[in-house]
C-alpha positions as protocol buffer text, in pm:
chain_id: "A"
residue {
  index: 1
  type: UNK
  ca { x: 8558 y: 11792 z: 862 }
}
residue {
  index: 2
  type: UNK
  ca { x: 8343 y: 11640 z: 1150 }
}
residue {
  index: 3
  type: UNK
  ca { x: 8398 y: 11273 z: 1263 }
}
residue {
  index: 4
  type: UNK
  ca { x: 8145 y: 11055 z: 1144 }
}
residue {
  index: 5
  type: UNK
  ca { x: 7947 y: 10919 z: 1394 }
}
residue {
  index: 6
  type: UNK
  ca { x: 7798 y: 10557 z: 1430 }
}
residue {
  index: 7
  type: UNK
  ca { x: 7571 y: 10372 z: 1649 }
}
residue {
  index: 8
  type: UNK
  ca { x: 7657 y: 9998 z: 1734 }
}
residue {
  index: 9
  type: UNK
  ca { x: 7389 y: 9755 z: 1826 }
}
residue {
  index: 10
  type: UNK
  ca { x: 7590 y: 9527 z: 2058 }
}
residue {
  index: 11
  type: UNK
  ca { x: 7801 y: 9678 z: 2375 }
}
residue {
  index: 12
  type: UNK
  ca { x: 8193 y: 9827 z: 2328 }
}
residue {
  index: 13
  type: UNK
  ca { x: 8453 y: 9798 z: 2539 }
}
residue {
  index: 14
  type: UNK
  ca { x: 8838 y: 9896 z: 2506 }
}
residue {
  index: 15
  type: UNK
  ca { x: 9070 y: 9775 z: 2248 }
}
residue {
  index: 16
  type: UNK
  ca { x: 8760 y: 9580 z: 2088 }
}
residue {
  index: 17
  type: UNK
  ca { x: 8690 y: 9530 z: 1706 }
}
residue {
  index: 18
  type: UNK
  ca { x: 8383 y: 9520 z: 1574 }
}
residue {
  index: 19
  type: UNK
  ca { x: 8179 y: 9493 z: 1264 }
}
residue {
  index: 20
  type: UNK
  ca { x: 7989 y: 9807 z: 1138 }
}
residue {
  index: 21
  type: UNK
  ca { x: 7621 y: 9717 z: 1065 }
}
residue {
  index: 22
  type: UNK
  ca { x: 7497 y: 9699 z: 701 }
}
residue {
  index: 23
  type: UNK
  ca { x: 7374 y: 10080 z: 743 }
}
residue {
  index: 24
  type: UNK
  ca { x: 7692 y: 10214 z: 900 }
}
residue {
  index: 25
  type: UNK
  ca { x: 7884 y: 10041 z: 653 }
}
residue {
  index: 26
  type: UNK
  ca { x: 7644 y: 10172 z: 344 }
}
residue {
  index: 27
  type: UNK
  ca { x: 7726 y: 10525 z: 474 }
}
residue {
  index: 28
  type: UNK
  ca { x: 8073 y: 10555 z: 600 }
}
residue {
  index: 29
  type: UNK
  ca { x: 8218 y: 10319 z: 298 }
}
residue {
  index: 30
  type: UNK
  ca { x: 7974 y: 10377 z: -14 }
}
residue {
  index: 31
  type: UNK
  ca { x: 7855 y: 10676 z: 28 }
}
residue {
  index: 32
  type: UNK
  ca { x: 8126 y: 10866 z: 274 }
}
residue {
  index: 33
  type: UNK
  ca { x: 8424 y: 10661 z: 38 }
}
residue {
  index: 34
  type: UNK
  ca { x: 8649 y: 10655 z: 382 }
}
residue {
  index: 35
  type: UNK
  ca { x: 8872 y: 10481 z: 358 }
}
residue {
  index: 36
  type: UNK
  ca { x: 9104 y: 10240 z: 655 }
}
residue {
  index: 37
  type: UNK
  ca { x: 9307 y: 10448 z: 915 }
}
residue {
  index: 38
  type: UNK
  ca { x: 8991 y: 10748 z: 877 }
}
residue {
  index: 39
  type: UNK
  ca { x: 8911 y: 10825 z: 1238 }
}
residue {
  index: 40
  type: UNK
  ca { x: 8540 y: 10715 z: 1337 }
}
residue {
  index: 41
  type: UNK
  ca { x: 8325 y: 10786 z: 1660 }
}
residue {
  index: 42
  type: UNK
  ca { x: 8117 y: 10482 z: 1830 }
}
residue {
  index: 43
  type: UNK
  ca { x: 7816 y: 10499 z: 2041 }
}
residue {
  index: 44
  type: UNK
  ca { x: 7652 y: 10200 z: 2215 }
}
residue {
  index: 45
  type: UNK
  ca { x: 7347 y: 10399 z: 2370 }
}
residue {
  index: 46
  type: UNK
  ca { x: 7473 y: 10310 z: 2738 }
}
residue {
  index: 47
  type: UNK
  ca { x: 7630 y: 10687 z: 2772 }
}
residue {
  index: 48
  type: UNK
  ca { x: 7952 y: 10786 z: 2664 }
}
residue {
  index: 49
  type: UNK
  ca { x: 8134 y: 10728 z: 2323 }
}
residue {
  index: 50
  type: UNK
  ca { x: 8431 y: 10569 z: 2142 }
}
residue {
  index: 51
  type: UNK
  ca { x: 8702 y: 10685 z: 1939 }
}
residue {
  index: 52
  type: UNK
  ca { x: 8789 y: 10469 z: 1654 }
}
residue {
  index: 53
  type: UNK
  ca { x: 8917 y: 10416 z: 1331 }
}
residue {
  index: 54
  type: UNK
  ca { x: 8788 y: 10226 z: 1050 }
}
residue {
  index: 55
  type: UNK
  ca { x: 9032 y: 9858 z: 995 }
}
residue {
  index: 56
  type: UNK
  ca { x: 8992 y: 9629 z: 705 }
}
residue {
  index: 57
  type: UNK
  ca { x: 8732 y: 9671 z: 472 }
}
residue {
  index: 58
  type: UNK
  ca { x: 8529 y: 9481 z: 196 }
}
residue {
  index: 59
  type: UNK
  ca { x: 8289 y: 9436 z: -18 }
}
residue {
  index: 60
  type: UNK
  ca { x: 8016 y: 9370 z: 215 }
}
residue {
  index: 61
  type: UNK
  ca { x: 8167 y: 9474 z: 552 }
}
residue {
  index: 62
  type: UNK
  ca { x: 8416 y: 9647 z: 741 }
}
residue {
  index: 63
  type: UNK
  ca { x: 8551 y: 9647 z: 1116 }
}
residue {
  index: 64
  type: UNK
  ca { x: 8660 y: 9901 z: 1353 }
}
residue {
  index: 65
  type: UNK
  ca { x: 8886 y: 9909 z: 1647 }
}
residue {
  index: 66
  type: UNK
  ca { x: 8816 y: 10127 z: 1945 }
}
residue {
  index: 67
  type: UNK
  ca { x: 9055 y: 10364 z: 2082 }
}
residue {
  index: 68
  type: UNK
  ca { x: 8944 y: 10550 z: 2368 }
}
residue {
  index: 69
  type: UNK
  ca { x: 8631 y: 10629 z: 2566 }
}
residue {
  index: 70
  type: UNK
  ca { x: 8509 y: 10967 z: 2589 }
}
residue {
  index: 71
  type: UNK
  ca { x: 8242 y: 11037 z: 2858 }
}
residue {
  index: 72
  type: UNK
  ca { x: 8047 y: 11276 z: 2703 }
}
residue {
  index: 73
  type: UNK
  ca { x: 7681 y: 11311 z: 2732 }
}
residue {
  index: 74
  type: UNK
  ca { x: 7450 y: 11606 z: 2571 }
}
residue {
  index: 75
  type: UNK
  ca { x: 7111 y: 11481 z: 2768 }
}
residue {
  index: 76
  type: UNK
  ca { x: 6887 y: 11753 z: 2858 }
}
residue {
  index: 77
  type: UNK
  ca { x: 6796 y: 11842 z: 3268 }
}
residue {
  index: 78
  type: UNK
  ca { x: 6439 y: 11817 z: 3173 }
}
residue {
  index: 79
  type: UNK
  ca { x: 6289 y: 11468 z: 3081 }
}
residue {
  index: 80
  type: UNK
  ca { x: 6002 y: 11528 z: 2812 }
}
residue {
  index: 81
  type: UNK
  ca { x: 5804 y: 11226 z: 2664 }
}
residue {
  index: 82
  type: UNK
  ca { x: 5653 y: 11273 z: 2385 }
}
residue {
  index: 83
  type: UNK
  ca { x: 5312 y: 11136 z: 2343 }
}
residue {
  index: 84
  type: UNK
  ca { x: 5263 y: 11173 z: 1960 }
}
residue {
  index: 85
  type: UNK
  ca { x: 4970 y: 11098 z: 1740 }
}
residue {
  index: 86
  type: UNK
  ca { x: 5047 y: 10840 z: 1484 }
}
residue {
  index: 87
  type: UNK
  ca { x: 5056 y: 11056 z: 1158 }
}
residue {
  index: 88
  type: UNK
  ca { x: 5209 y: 10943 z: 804 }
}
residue {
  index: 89
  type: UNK
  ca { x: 5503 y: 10887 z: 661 }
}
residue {
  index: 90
  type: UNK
  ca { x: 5766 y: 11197 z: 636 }
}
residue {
  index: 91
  type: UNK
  ca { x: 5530 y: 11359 z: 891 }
}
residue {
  index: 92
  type: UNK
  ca { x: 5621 y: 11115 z: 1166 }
}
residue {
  index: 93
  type: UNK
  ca { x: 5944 y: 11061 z: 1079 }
}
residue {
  index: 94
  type: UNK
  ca { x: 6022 y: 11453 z: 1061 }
}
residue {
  index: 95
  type: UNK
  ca { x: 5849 y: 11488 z: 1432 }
}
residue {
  index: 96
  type: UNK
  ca { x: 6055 y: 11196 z: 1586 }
}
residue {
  index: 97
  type: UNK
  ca { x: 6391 y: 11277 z: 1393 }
}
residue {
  index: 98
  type: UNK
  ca { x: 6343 y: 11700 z: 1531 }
}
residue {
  index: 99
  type: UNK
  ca { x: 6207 y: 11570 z: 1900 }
}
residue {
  index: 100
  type: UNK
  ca { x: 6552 y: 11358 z: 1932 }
}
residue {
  index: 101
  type: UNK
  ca { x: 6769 y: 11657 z: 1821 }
}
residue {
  index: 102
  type: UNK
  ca { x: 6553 y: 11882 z: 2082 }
}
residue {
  index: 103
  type: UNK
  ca { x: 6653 y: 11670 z: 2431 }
}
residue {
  index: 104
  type: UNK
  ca { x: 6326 y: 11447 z: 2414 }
}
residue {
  index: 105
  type: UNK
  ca { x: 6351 y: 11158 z: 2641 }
}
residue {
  index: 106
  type: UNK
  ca { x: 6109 y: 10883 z: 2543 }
}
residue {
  index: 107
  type: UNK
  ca { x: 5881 y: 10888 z: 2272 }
}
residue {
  index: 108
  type: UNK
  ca { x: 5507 y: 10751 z: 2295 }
}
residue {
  index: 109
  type: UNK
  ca { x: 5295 y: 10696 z: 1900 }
}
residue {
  index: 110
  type: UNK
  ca { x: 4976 y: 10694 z: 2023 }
}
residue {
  index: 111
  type: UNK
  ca { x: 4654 y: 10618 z: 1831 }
}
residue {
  index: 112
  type: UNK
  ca { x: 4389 y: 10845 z: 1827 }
}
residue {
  index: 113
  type: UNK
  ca { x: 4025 y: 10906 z: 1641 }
}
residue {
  index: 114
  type: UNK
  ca { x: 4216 y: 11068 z: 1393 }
}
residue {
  index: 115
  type: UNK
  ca { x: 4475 y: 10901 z: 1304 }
}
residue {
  index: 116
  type: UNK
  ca { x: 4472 y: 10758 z: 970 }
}
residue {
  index: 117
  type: UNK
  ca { x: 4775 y: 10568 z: 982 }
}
residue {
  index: 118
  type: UNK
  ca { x: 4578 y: 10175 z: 1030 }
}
residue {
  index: 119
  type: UNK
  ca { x: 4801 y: 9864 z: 1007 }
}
residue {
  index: 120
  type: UNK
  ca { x: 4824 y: 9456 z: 1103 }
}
residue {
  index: 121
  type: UNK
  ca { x: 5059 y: 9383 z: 1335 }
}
residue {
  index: 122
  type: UNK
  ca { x: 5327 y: 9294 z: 1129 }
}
residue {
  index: 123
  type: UNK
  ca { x: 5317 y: 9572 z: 1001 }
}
residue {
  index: 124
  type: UNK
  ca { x: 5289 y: 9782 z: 1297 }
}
residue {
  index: 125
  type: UNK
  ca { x: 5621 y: 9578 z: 1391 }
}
residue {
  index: 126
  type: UNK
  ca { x: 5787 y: 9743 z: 1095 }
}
residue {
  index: 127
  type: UNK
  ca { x: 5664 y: 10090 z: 1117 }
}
residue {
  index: 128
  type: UNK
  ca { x: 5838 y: 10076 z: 1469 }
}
residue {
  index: 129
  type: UNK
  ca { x: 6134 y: 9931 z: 1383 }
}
residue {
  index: 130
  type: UNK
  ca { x: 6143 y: 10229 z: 1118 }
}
residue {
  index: 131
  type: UNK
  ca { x: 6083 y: 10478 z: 1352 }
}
residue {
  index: 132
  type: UNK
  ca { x: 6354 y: 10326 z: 1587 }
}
residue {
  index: 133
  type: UNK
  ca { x: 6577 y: 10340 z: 1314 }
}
residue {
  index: 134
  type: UNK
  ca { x: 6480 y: 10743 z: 1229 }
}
residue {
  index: 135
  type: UNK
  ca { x: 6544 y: 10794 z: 1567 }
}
residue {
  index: 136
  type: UNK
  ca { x: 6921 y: 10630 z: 1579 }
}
residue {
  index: 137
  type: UNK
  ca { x: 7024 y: 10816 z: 1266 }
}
residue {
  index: 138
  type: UNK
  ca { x: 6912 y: 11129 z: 1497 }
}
residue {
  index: 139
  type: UNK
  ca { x: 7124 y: 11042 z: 1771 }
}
residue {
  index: 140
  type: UNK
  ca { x: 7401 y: 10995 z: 1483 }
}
residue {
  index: 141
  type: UNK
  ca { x: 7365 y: 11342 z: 1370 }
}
residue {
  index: 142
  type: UNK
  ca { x: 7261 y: 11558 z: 1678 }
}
residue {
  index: 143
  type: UNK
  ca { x: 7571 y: 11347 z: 1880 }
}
residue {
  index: 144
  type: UNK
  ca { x: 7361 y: 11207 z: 2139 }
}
residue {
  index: 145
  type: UNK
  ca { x: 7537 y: 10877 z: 2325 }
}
residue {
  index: 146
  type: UNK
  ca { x: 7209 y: 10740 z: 2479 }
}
residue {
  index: 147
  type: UNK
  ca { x: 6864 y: 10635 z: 2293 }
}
residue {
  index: 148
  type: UNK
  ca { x: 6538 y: 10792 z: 2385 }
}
residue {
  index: 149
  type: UNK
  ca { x: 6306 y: 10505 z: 2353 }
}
residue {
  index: 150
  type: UNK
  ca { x: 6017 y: 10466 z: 2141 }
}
residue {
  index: 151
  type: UNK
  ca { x: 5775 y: 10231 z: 2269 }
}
residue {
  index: 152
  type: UNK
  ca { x: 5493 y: 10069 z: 2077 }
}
residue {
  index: 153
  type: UNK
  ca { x: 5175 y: 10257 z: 2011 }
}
residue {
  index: 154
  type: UNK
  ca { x: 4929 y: 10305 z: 2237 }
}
residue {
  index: 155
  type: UNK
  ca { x: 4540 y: 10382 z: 2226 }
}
residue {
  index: 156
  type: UNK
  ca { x: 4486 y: 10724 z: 2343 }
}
residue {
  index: 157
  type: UNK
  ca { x: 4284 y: 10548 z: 2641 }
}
residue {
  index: 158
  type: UNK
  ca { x: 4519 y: 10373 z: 2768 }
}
residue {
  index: 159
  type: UNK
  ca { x: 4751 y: 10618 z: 2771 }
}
residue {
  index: 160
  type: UNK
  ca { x: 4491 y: 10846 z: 2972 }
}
residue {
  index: 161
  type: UNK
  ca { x: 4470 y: 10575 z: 3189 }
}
residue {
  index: 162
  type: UNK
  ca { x: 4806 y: 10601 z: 3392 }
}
residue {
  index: 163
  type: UNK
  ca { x: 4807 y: 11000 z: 3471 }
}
residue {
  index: 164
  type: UNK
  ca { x: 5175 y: 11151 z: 3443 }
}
residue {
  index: 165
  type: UNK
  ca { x: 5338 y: 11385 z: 3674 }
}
residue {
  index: 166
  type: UNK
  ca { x: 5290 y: 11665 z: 3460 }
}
residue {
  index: 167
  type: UNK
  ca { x: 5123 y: 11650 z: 3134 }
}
residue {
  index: 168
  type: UNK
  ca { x: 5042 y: 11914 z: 2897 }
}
residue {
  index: 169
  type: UNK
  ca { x: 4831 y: 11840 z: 2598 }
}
residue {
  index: 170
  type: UNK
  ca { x: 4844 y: 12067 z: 2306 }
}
residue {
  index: 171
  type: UNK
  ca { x: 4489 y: 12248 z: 2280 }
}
residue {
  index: 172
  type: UNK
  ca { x: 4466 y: 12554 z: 2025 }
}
residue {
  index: 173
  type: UNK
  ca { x: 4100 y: 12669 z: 2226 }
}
residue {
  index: 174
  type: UNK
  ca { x: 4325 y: 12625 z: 2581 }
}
residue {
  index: 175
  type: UNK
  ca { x: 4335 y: 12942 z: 2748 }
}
residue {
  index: 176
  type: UNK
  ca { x: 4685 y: 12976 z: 2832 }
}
residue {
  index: 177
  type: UNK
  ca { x: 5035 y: 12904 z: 2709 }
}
residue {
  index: 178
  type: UNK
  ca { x: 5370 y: 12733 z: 2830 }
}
residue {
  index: 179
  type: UNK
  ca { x: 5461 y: 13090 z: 2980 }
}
residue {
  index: 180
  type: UNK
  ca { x: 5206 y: 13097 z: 3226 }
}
residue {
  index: 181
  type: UNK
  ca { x: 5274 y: 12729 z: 3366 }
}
residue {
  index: 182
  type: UNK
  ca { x: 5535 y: 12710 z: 3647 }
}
residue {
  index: 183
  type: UNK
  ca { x: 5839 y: 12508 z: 3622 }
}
residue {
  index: 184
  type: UNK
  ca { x: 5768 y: 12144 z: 3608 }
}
residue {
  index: 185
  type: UNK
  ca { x: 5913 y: 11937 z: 3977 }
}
residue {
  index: 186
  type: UNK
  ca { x: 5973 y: 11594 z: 3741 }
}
residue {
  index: 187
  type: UNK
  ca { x: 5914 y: 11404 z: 3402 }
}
residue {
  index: 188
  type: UNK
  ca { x: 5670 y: 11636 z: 3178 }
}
residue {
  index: 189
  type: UNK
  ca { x: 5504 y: 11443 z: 2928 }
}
residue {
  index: 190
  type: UNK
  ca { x: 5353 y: 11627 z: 2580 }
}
residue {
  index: 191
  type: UNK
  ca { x: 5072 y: 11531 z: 2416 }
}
residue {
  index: 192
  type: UNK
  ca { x: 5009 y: 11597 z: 2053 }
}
residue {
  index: 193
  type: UNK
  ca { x: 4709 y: 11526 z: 1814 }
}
residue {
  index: 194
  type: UNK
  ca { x: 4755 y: 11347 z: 1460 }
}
residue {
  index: 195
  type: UNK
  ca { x: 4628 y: 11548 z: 1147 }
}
residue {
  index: 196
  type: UNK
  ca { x: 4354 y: 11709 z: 1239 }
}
residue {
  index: 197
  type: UNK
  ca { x: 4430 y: 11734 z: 1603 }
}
residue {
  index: 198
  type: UNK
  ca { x: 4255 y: 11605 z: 1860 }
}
residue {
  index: 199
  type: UNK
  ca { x: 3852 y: 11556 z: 1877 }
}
residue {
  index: 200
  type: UNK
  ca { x: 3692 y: 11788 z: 2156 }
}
residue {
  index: 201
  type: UNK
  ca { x: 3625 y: 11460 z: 2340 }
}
residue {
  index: 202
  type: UNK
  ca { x: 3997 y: 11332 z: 2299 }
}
residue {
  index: 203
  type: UNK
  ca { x: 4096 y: 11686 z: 2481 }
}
residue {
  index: 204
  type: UNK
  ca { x: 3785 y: 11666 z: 2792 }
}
residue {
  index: 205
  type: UNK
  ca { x: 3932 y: 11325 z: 2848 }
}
residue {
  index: 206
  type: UNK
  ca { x: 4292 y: 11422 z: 2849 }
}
residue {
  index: 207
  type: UNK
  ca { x: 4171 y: 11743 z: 3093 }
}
residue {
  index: 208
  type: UNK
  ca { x: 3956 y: 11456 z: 3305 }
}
residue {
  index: 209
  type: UNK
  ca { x: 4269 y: 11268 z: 3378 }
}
residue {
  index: 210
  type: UNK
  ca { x: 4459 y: 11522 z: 3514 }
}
residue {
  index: 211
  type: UNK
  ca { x: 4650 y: 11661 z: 3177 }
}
residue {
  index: 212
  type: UNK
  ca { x: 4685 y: 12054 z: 3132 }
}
residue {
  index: 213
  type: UNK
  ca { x: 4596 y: 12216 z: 2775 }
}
residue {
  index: 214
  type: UNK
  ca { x: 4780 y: 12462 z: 2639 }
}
residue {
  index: 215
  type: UNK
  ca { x: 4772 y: 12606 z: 2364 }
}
residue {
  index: 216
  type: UNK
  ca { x: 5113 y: 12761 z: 2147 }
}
residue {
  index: 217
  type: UNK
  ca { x: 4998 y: 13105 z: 1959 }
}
residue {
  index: 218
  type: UNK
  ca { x: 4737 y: 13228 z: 1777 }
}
residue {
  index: 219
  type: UNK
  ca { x: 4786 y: 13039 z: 1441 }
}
residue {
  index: 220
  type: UNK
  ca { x: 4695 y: 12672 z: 1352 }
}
residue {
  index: 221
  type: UNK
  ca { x: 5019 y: 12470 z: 1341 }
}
residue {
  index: 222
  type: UNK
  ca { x: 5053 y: 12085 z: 1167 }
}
residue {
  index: 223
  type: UNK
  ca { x: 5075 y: 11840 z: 1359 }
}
residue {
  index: 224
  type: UNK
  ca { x: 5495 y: 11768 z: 1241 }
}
residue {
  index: 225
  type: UNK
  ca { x: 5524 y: 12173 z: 1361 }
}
residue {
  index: 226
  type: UNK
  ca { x: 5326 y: 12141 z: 1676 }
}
residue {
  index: 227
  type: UNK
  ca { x: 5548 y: 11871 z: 1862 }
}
residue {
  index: 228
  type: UNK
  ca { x: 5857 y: 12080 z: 1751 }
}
residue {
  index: 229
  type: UNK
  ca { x: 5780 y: 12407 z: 1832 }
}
residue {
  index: 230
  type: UNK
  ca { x: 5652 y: 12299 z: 2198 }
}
residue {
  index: 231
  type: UNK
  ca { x: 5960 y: 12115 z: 2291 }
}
residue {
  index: 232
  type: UNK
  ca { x: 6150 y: 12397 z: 2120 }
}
residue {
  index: 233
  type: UNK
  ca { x: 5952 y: 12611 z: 2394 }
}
residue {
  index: 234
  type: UNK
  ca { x: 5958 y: 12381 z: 2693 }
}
residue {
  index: 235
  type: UNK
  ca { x: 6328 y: 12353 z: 2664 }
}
residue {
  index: 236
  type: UNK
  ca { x: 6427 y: 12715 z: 2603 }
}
residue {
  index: 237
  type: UNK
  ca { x: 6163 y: 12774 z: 2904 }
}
residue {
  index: 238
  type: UNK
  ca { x: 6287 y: 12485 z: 3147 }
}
residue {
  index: 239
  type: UNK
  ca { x: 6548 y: 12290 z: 2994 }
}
residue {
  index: 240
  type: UNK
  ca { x: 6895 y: 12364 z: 2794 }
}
residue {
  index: 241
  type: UNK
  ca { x: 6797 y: 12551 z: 2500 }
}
residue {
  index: 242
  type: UNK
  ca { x: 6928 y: 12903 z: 2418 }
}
């Protein structure tokens, strides 16, 4: 049976005990059922992880003492961010959970013409905390020991206005794909539309600021498949996949 894995939101350090967090409790005592002495692994996000095992538990809480610290790190060689157009619900959340498990580095939400997804700020400040969330339970699973960030959403124009070193934007009228392009010298940053894609004038503007457009086959894909299958690509192509 694999070692559960948990993240902890403050910093670990030898021979410390620590409280799990209402989720990592939830899972590893309600619905995992393990019980004290069962062997746990402990990630802070600053590299590296813990073994542990799981102490006294209650009704509301339980602790853990660390053991030893393992230096292990799974990070890809290639740094992708992932410029993503806000979409909803299970959609985002499937596109953020898959981009963690594929290497990605940082993700961007960014707001486009499309993009249905319209909040307040409040509750734009949930929606990222959720997404931050989606993106730790990834980690969890996939047994990566640092965080890719997710920073807040952006307008598409002010993303466009700071150009990246290299940035490809997903285009399915572009004339070439991720085969042709040459390996990238630095941070590559991916840009994909909401539902319904980018507008023709979203993708001249991306072009104008210095972003390439590529496209990824011959069929239509959503915008949950898009991200996916070009980081699937870019990291078979450049990075540590396959």
């Amino acid at each position: 049976m694999r070692i559960p894995r948990f993240h902890s939101p403050v910093a670990l350090g030898a021979g410390q005990s620590v409280a799990l967090d209402d989720n990592a409790f939830n899972h590893a005592v309600r619905v995992l059922r393990l019980v004290p002495g069962a062997p746990l692994v402990l990630f802070d996000g600053r590299g590296g992880e813990w073994e542990a095992v799981l102490g006294e538990v209650g009704k509301r809480g339980a602790s853990v003492t660390l053991l030893a610290h393992r230096a292990r790190e799974c990070e890809s060689p290639l740094q992708v961010v992932l410029a993503q157009g806000v979409a909803k619900g299970e959609r985002m959340d499937f596109a953020l959970q898959k981009a963690v498990e594929l290497g990605v580095a940082a993700i961007q939400p960014v707001l486009t013409a499309r993009s249905v997804v319209q909040l307040d700020a409040g509750r734009w400040e949930k929606r990222l905390a959720h997404w931050r969330g989606v993106v730790i339970a990834a980690c969890e699973q996939c047994g990566r020991n640092r965080i890719p960030e997710v920073a807040e959403p952006l307008p598409l124009a002010a993303l466009l206005a700071a150009p990246p070193t290299c940035g490809l934007v997903l285009d399915p009228t572009a004339g070439r794909g991720l085969r042709t392009l040459a390996p990238p010298s630095g941070r590559l940053s991916l840009l994909v539309g909401p539902e319904g894609g980018l507008s023709e004038a979203e993708v001249q503007a991306a072009l104008a600021a210095g972003w390439h457009g590529v496209h990824l086959g011959p069929r239509v894909l959503r915008t949950e498949t898009a991200g996916v299958a070009a980081l699937a690509a870019i990291t078979a192509l450049w990075g540590d996949l396959g």
